[in-house]
C-alpha positions as CSV (number, residue, x, y, z in Angstrom):
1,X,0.0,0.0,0.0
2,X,3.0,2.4,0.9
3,X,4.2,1.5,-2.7
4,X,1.5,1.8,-4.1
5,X,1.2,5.6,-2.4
6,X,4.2,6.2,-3.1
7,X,3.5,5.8,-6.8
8,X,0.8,8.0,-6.9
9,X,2.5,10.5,-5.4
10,X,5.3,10.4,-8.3
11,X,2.3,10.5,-11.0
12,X,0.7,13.3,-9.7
13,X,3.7,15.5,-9.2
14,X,5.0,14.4,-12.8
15,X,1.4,15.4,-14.6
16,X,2.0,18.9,-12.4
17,X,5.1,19.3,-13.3
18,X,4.6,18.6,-16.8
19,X,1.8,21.0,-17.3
20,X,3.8,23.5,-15.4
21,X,6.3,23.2,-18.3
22,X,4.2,24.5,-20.5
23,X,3.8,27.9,-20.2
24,X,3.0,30.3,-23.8
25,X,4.4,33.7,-23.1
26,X,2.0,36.6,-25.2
27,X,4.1,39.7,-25.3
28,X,2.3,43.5,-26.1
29,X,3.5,47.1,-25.9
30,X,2.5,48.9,-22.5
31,X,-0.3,51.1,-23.8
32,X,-3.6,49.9,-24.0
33,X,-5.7,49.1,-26.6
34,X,-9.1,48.8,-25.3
35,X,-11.4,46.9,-24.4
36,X,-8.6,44.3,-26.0
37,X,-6.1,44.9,-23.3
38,X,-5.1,47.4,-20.5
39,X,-2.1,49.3,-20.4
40,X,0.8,48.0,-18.2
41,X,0.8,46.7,-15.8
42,X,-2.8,45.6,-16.4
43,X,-3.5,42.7,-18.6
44,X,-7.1,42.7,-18.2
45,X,-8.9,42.5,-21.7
46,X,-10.4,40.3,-24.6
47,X,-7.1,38.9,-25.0
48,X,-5.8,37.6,-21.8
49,X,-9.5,35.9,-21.7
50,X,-9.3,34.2,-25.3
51,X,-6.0,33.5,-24.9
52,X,-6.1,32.3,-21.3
53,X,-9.1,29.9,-22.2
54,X,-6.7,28.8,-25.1
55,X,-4.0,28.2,-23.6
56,X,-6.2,26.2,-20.6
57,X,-7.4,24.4,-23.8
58,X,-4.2,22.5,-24.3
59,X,-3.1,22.2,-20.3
60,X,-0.8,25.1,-20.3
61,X,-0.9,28.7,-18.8
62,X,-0.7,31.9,-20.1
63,X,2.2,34.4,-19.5
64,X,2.1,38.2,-20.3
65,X,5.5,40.6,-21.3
66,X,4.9,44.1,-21.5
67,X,7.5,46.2,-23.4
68,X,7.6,48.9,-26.1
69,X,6.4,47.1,-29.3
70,X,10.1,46.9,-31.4
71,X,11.4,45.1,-28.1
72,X,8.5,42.6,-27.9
73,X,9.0,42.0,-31.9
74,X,12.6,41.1,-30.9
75,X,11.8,38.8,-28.5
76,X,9.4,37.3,-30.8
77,X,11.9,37.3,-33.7
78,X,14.3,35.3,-30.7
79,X,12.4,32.8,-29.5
80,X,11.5,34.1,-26.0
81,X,8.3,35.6,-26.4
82,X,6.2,33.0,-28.2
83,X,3.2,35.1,-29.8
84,X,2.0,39.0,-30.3
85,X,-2.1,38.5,-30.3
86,X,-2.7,40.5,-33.2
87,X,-0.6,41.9,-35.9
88,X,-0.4,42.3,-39.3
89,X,1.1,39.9,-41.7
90,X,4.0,41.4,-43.7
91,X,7.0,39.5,-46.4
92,X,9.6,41.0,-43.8
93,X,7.6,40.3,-40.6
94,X,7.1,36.3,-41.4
95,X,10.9,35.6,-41.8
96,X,10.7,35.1,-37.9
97,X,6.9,34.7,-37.4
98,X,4.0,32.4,-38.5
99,X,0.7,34.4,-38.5
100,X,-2.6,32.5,-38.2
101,X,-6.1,33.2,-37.3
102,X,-6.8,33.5,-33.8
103,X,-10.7,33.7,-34.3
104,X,-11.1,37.5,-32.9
105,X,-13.4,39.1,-35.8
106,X,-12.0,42.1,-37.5
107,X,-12.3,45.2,-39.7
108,X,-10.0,47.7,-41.0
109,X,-11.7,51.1,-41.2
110,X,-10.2,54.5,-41.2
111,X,-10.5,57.7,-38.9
112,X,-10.5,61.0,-40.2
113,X,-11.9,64.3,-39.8
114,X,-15.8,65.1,-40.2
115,X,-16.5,66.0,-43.8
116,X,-13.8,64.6,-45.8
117,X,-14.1,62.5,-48.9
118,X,-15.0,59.3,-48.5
119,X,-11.7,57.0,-48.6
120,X,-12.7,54.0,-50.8
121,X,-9.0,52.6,-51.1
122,X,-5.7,52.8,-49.8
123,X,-5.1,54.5,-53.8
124,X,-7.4,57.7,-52.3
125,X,-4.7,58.1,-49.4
126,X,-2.2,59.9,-52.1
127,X,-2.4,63.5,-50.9
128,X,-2.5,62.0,-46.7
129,X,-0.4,61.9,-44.3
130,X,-0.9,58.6,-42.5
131,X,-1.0,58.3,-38.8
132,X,0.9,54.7,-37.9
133,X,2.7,52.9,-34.5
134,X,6.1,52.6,-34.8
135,X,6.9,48.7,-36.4
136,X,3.3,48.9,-37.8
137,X,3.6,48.9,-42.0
138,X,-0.2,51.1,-42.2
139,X,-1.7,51.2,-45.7
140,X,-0.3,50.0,-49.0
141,X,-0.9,51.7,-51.9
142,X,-0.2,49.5,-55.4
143,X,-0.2,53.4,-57.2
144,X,1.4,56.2,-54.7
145,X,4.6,56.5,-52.3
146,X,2.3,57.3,-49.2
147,X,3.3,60.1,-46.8
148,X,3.4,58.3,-43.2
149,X,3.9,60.1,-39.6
150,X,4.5,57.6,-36.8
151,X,4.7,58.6,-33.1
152,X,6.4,56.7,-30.5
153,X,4.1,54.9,-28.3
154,X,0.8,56.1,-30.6
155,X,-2.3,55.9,-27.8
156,X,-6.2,56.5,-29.3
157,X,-5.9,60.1,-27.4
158,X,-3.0,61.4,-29.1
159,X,-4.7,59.5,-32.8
160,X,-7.6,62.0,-32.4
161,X,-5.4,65.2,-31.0
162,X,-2.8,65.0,-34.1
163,X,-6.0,64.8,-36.6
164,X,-8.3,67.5,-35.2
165,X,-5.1,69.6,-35.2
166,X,-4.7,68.8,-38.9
167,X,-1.0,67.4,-37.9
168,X,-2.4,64.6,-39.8
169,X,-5.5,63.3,-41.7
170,X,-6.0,59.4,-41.6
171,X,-5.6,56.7,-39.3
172,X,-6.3,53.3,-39.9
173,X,-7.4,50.4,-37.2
174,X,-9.8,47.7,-36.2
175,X,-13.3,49.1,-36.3
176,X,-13.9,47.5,-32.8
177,X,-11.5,49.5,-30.9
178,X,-12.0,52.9,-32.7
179,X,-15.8,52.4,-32.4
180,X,-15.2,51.3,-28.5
181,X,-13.4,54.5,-28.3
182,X,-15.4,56.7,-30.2
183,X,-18.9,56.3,-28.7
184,X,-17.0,58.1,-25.3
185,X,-14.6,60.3,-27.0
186,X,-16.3,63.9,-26.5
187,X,-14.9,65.4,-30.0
188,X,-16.6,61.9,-31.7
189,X,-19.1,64.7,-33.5
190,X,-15.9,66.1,-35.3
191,X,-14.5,62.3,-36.3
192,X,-15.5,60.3,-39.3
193,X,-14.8,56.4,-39.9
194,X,-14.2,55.5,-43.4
195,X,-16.2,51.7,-43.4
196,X,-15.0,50.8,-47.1
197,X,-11.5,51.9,-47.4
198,X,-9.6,49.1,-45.7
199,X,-10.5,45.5,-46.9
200,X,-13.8,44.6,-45.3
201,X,-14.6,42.2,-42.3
202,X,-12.2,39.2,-41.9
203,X,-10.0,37.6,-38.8
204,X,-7.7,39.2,-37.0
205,X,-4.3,37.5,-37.1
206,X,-1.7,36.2,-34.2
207,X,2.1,35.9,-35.1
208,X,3.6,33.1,-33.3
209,X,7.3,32.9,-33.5
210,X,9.0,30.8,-35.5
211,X,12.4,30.4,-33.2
212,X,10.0,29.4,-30.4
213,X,10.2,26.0,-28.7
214,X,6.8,25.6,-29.0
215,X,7.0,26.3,-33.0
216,X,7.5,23.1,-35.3
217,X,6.9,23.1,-39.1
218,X,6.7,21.1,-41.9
219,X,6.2,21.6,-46.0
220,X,3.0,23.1,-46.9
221,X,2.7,21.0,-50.2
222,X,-0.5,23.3,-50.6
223,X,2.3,26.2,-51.6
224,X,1.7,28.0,-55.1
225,X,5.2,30.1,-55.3
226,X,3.5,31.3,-58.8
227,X,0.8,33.4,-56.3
228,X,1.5,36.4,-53.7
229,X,2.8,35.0,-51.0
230,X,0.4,35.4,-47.5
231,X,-1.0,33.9,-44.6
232,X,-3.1,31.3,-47.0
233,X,-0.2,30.6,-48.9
234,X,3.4,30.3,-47.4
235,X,5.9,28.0,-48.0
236,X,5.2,25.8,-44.4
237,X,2.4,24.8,-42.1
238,X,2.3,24.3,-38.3
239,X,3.4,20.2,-37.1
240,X,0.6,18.6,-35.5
241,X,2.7,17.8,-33.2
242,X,3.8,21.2,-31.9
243,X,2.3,23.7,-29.1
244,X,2.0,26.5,-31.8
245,X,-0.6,24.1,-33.8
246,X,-2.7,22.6,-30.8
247,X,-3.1,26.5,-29.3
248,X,-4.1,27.3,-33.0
249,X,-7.0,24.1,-32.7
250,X,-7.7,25.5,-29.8
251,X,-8.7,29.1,-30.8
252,X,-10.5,27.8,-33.8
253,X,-12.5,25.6,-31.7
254,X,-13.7,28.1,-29.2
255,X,-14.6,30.7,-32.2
256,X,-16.6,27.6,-33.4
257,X,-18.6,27.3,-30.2
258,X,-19.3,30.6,-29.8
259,X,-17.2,31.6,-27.2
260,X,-14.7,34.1,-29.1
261,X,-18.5,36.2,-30.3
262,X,-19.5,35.8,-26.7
263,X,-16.4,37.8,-25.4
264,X,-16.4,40.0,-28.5
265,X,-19.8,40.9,-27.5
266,X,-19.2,41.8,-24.2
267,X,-16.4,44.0,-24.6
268,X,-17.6,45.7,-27.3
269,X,-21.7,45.3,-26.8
270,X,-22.3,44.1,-30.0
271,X,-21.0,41.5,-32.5
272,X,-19.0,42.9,-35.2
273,X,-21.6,42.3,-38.2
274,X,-24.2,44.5,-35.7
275,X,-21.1,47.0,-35.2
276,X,-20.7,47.3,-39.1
277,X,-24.9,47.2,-40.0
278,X,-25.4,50.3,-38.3
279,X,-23.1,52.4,-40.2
């Protein structure tokens, strides 16, 4: 019986230890981007909730670096930050990093001031100057060299103060947040969003790193090299095996049982198709 105790004892503290091992570390810059996250120290948000129940998913935990955006994309780039909850995918960007789905719905839409042309493409951005973050790469124009202005540490405030001060004219981000921060700005009268410009509703992307221990890859034999290269068509996919692929399952699988709408609609008070309708 003492063995048999004894035994026990070693199974339990292995299965412990073992899902103590498995930690996924998100890193973000320290201002906030609400109601996704806080700034620092605060973690609170949508993310550390989807990702948290994620992570749970898969028997591991979820850890949280906070750190000027450039440094977290290092750490990202190194291997010791394994994932950035949302960012864009860019040629230069996925050398070190694998971007997938995470399940979050999403719209680019811009932000301007009240009674300017509509903004039907990146193309009617020529005579603009861009607001953009610091490591973010903002609209693309296929025609025109865009003129871009990029602050360090960019909050929402400091978005609306450089445009009502005509220090600059566009600014582009997820509909969620700007409508989030709109509806209790008290300039929002003088503000404009731009629904069309940017691409229409899709996913918001995660970049997981590619140097982390928890990435493995193998060939995507799914590849077309003869087409643009992008997050649905890239040279590799995720291992089964790996972390980086079962946290991907994961997310997919609590978009498809409505959790990730759930959360989306409590942060924002309204799913993002109800969000876009009302324009």
């Amino acid at each position: 019986m003492k063995c048999f105790l004894i035994l026990v004892s070693l199974l339990l503290w292995q299965m412990q230890t073992q899902a103590q091992a498995c930690e996924i570390t998100m890193g973000y810059r320290t201002t906030a981007r609400m109601p996704n996250i806080n700034a620092k120290p605060n973690n609170a948000g949508l993310y550390f909730d989807l990702y948290t129940a994620a992570a749970k998913k898969i028997g591991c935990e979820l850890k949280v670096v906070r750190s000027p955006k450039n440094r977290i994309l290092r750490g990202i780039a190194d291997g010791s930050i394994d994932f950035y909850p949302g960012l864009t995918f860019t040629k230069e960007r996925s050398k070190d990093i694998f971007f997938y789905d995470n399940g979050i719905p999403a719209a680019d839409v811009g932000l301007t001031r009240k009674g300017e042309p509509k903004i039907k493409s990146y193309d009617d951005l020529q005579e603009k100057i861009i607001l953009a973050a610091l490591g973010s790469p903002g609209p693309q124009s296929t025609k025109y060299k865009l003129q871009f202005k990029r602050p360090p540490e960019l909050t929402f405030d400091r978005v609306i103060e450089l445009i009502l001060a005509k220090q600059a004219d566009f600014y582009m981000d997820d509909f969620g947040t700007l409508y989030y921060y709109l509806i209790q700005h008290p300039r929002q009268s003088d503000l404009m969003l731009h629904m069309n410009c940017c691409g229409g509703i899709t996913r918001l992307k995660l970049g997981f790193s590619k140097n982390s221990p928890h990435f493995k890859a193998v060939s995507n034999l799914s590849y077309d090299p003869a087409l643009p290269l992008g997050v649905n068509n890239y040279p590799i996919k995720l291992d089964e095996e790996s972390i980086a692929y079962k946290f991907h399952m994961a997310l997919l699988a609590l978009e498809e049982d409505g959790f990730t709408n759930t959360l989306y609609k409590d942060y924002y008070g309204a799913s993002l198709q109800d969000l876009m309708n009302e324009d």
